[in-house]
C-alpha positions as CSV (number, residue, x, y, z in Angstrom):
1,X,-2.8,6.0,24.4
2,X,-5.2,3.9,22.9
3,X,-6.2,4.3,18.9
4,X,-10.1,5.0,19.4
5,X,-11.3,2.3,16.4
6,X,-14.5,0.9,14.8
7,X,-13.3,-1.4,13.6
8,X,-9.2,-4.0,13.4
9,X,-6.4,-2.0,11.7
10,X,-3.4,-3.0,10.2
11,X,-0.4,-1.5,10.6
12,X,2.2,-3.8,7.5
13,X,5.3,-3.5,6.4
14,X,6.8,-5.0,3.2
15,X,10.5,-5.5,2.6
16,X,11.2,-6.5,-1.5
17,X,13.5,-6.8,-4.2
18,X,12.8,-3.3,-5.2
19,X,10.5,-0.8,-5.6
20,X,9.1,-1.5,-9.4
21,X,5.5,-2.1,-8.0
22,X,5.0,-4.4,-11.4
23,X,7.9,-6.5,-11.3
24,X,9.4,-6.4,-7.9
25,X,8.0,-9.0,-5.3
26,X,7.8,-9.2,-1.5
27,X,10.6,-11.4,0.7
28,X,9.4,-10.6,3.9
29,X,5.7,-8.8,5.4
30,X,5.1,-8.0,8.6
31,X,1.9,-7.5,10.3
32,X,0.6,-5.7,13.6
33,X,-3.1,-6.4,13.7
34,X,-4.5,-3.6,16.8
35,X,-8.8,-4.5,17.6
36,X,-10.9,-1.8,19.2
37,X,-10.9,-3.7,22.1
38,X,-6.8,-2.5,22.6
39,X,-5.2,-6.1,22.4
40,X,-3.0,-6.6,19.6
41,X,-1.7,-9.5,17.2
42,X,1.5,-9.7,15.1
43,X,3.1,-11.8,12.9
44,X,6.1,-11.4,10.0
45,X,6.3,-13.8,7.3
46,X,9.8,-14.7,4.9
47,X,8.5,-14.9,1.4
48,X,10.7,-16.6,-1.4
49,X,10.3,-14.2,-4.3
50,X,11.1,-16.4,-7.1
51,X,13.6,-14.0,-8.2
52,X,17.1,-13.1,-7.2
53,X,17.1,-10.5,-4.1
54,X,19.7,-7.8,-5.6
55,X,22.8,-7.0,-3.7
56,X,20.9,-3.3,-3.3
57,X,17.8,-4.5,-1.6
58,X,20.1,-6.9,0.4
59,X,21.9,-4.2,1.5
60,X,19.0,-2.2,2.6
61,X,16.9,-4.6,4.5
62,X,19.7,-7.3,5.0
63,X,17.5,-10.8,3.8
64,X,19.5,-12.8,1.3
65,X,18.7,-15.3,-1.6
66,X,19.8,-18.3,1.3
67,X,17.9,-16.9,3.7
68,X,14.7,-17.0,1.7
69,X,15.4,-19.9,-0.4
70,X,13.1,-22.3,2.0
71,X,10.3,-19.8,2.6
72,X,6.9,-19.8,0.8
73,X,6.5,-18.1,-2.3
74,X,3.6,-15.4,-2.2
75,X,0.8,-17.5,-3.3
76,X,1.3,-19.8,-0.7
77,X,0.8,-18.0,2.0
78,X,-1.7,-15.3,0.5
79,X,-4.7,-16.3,1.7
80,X,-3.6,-16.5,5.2
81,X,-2.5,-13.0,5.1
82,X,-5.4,-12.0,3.5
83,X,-7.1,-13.1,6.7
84,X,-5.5,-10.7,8.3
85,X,-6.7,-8.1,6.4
86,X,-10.3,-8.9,5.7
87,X,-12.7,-6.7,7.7
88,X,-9.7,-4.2,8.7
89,X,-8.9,-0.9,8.0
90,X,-4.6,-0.6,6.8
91,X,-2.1,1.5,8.1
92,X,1.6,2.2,7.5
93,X,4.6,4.2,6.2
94,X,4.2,5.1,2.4
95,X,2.2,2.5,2.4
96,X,-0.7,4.5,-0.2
97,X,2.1,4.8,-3.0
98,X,4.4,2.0,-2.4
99,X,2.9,-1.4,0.3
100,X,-0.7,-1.3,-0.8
101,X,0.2,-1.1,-4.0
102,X,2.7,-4.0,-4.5
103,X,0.8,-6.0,-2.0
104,X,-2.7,-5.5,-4.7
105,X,-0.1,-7.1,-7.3
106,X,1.0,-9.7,-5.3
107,X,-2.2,-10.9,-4.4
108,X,-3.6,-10.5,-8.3
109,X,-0.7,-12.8,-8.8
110,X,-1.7,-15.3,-6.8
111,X,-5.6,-15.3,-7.7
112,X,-6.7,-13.2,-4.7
113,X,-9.1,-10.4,-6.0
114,X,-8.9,-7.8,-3.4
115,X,-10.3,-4.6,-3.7
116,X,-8.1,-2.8,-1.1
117,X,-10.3,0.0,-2.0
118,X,-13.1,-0.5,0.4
119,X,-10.8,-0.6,2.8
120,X,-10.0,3.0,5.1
121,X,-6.1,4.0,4.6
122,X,-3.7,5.9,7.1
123,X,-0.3,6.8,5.7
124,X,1.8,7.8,8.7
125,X,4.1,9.0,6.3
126,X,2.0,11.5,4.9
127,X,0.8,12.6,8.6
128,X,4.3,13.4,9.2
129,X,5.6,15.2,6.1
130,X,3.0,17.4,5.8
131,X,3.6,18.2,9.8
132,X,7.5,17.9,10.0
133,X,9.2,16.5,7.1
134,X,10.9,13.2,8.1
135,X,12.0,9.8,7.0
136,X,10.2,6.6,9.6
137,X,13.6,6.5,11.9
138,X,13.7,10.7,12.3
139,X,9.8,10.1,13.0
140,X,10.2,7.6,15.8
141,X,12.6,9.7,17.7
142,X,10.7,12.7,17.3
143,X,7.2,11.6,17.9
144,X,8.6,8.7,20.9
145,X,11.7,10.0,21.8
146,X,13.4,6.4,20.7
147,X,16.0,5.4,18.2
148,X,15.0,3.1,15.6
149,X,16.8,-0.3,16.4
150,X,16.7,-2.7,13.1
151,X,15.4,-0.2,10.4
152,X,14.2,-1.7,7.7
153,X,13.3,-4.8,8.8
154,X,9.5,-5.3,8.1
155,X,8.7,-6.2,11.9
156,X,10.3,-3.3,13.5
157,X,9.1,-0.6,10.9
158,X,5.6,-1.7,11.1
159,X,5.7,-1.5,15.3
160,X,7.4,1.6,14.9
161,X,4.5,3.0,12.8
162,X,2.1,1.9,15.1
163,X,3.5,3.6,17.5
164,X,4.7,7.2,15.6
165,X,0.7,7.4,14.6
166,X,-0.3,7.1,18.0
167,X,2.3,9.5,19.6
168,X,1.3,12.3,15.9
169,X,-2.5,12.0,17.6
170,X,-1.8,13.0,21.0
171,X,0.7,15.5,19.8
172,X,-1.6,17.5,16.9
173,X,-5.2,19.0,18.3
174,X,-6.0,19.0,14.5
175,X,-5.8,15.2,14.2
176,X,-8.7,13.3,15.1
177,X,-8.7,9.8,16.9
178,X,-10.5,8.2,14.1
179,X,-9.4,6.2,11.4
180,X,-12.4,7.8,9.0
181,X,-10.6,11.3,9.2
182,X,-6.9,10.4,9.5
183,X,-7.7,8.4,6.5
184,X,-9.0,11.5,4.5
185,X,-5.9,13.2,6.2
186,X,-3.3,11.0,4.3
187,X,-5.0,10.7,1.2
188,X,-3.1,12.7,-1.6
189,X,-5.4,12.4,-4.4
190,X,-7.9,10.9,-5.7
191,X,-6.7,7.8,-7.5
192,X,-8.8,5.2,-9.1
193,X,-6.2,2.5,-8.9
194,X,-3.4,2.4,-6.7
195,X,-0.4,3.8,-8.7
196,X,-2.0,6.6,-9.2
197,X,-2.1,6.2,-12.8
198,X,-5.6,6.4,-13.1
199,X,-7.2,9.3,-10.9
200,X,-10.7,11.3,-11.0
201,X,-11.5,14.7,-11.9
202,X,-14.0,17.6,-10.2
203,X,-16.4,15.8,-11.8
204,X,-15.7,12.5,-10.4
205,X,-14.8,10.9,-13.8
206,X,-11.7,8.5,-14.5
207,X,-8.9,10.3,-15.8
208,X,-5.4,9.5,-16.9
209,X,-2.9,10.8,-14.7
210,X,0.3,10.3,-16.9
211,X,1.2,10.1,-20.5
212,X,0.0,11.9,-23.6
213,X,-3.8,11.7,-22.3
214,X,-3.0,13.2,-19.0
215,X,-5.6,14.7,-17.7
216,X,-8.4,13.6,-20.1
217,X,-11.0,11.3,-19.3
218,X,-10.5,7.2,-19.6
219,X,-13.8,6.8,-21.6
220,X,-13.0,9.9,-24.1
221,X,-9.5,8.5,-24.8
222,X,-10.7,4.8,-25.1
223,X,-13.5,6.0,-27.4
224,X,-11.5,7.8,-29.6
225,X,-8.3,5.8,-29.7
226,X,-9.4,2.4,-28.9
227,X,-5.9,0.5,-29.9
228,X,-4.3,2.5,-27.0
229,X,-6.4,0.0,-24.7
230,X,-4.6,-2.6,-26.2
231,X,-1.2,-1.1,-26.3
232,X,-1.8,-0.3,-22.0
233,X,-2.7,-3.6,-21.4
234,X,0.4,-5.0,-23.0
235,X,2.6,-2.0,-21.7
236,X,4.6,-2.4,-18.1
237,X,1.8,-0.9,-15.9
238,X,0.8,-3.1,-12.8
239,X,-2.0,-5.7,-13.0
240,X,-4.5,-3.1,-10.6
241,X,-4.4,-0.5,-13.1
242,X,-5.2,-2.7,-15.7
243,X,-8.0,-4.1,-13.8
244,X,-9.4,-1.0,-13.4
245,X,-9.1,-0.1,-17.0
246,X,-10.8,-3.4,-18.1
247,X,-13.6,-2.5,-15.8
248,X,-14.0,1.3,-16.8
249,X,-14.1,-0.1,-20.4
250,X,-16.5,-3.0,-19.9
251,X,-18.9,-0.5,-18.1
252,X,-18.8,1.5,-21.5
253,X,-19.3,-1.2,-23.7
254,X,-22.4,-2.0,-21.6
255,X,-23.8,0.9,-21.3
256,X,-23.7,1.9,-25.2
């Protein structure tokens, strides 16, 4: 079948050092770009991470510190790939807690400003635990009746996703062919950044999702504690959620 689109969606995979979003980095991403039209584009990129690949990632996705030693680091390369994404909705496995996110970082780090917020999200994985329960290799022989070959390497997983979210439309009446609803489908709350650190209540306000202040607003915990701005700024959270503090408080500050 053919995904019935508005607009290009990509369909990434990320293989990293780990999965810290703020301090591990991306050594290889893979992209399958599908256009309303029903052609297709791909391409996979080797990314030096400027940081020893642990023998625990290594054994996962199998790309060394050698074999990554002559790639680009991220910021090389990050505005190509941002090409890829720019007017494109996103796709892929876990990709709302764990790609998107650590992609957002990467690109802070190299000077891109993208607000991967305006883009329209599809988390296959989401799609198919809340229908069946399944890691991305169970998925693909379920939903396409075909071993996985090469798990965990970025190309395969994100061609494997393409095709899982394809085979989860034809096979549930309840999923729409359209990117607007499966992205409302896979969407597990409503976060303000991408970590999920920052969320919004019923009434639409900013909220802190973790800590001591969980569950009160940002602006009523900034106002009345205003060193603990300071301290999360400092703290190990990942440059997005800062950003999206800074703003929330700047907003304040301008409208008092």
């Amino acid at each position: 079948m053919q995904l019935q689109l508005k607009r290009p969606i990509c369909f990434f995979d990320l293989e990293t050092t780990g999965v810290n979003i703020a301090k591990d980095r991306i050594v290889e991403i893979s992209i399958l770009k599908a256009f309303p039209d029903g052609s297709e584009q791909d391409n996979t990129w080797l990314v030096n991470p400027g940081m020893p690949i642990p023998e625990e990632a290594t054994a996962v996705h199998g790309i060394t510190n050698d074999k990554v030693a002559n790639a680009p680091i991220f910021k090389e390369i990050a505005a190509e790939i941002y090409t890829w994404f720019k007017g494109a909705d996103l796709a892929g496995y876990n990709s709302d807690r764990f790609d998107i996110p650590l992609l957002a970082e990467e690109m802070l780090r190299a000077d891109i400003d993208v607000d991967f917020k305006k883009h329209k999200t599809v988390d296959v994985q989401t799609v198919f635990h809340k229908m069946e329960q399944r890691t991305l290799t169970a998925a693909y022989r379920f939903y396409c009746d075909k071993d996985l070959d090469n798990a965990h390497s970025a190309s395969a997983d994100a061609k494997a996703t393409f095709e899982v979210l394809k085979a989860q439309i034809e096979r549930y009446d309840d999923l729409e062919n359209d990117v607007d609803m499966l992205s409302q489908f896979t969407t597990r709350h409503n976060s303000v950044d991408f970590a999920g650190y920052i969320r919004t209540n019923k009434e639409n306000k900013p909220i802190f999702g973790f800590g001591k202040h969980k569950g009160k607003t940002v602006v009523e915990v900034l106002e009345k504690e205003p060193g603990y701005f300071g301290w999360l700024l400092e703290a190990d959270f990942p440059l997005y959620t800062k950003k999206v503090l800074t703003a929330i408080r700047l907003k304040t500050l301008n409208q008092s």
